[in-house]
C-alpha positions in Angstrom: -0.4 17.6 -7.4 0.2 14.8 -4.6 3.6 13.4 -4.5 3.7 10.3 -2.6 7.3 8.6 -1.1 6.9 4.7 0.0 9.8 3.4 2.2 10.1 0.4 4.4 10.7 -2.3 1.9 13.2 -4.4 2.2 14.0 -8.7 2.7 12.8 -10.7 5.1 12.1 -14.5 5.5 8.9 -16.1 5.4 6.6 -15.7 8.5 8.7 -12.5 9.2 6.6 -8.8 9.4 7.7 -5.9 7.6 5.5 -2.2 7.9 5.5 0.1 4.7 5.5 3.7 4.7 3.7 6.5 2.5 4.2 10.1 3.3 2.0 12.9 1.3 3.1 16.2 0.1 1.4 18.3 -2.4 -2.1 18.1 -1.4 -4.8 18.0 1.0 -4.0 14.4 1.9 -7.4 13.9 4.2 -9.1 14.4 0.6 -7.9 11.4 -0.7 -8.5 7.9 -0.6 -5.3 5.5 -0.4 -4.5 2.3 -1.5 -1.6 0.0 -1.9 -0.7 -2.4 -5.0 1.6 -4.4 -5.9 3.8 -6.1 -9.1 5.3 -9.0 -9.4 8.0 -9.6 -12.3 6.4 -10.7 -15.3 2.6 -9.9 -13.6 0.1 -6.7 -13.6 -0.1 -4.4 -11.1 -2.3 -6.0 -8.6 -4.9 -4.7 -6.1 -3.6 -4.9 -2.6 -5.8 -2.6 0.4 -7.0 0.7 0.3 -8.5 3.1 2.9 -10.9 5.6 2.6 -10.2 9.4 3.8 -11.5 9.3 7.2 -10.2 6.3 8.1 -13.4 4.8 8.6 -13.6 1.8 6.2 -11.0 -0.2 4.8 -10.9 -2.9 1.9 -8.5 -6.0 0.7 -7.2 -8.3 -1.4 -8.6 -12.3 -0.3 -4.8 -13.2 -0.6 -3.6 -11.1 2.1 -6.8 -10.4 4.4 -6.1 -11.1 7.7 -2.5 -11.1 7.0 -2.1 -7.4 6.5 -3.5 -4.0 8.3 -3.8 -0.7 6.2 -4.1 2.2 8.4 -3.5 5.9 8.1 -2.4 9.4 10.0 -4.1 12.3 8.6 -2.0 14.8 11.1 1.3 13.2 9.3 0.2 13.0 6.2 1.4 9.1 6.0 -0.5 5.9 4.9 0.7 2.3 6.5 0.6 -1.2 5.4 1.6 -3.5 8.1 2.4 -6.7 6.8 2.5 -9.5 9.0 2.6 -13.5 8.1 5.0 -12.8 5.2 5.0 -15.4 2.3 7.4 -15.8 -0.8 4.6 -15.1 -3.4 4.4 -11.7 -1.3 7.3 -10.9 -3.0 6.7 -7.5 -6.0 7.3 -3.8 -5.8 4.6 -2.5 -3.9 3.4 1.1 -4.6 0.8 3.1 -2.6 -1.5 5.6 -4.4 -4.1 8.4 -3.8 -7.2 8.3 -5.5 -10.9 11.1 -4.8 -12.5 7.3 -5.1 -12.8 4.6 -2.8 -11.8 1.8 -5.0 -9.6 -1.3 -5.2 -9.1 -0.9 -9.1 -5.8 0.5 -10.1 -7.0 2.8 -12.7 -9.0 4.8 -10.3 -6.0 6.3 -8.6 -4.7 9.6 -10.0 -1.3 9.7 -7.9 1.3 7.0 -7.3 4.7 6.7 -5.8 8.0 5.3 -6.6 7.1 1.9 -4.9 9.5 -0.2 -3.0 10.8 -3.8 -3.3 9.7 -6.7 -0.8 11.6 -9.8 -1.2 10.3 -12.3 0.9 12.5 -15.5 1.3 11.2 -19.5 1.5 
């Protein structure tokens, strides 16, 4: 059983950075692929970035490629999403989860967190 703890959420104005936080515990967290999504009120749970295991290849969403950096630390057990170029409609709960698959759909992850808010202002 993973547990996963996101933190790092928070408001910032548009064009501001903010850089998420996922720490591990539980399980063998170089086993696992990780990804980050996102909801929006009123919207489904939507694909953000995901990493595989080794750190090796890394896959994302068209609407924030090039915007946003997903990286990982197997020694601490921690997976990052630095967010840079922030807009309003980047605004949702975002969650990060641990899948054995390297995917960008939602139901192939076995182990989610809490998820944290990011309001981003106009």
């Amino acid at each position: 059983q993973v547990q996963l703890v996101e933190s790092g959420g928070g408001l910032v104005q548009a064009g501001g950075s903010l850089r998420l936080s996922c720490a591990a515990s539980g399980g063998t967290f170089s086993n696992y692929n990780m990804g980050w999504f996102r909801q929006a009120p009123g919207k489904e749970r939507e694909f953000v970035a995901t990493i595989r295991w080794s750190g090796t290849s890394t896959l994302y969403a068209d609407s924030v490629k090039g915007r946003f950096t997903i990286s990982r630390d197997n020694a601490k057990n921690t997976v990052y999403l630095q967010m840079n170029s922030l807009k309003p409609e980047d605004t949702a709960v975002y969650y990060c989860a641990a899948s054995r698959y390297y995917s960008d759909s939602k139901s192939g992850y076995t182990y989610w967190g809490q998820g944290t808010q990011v309001t981003v202002s106009s």
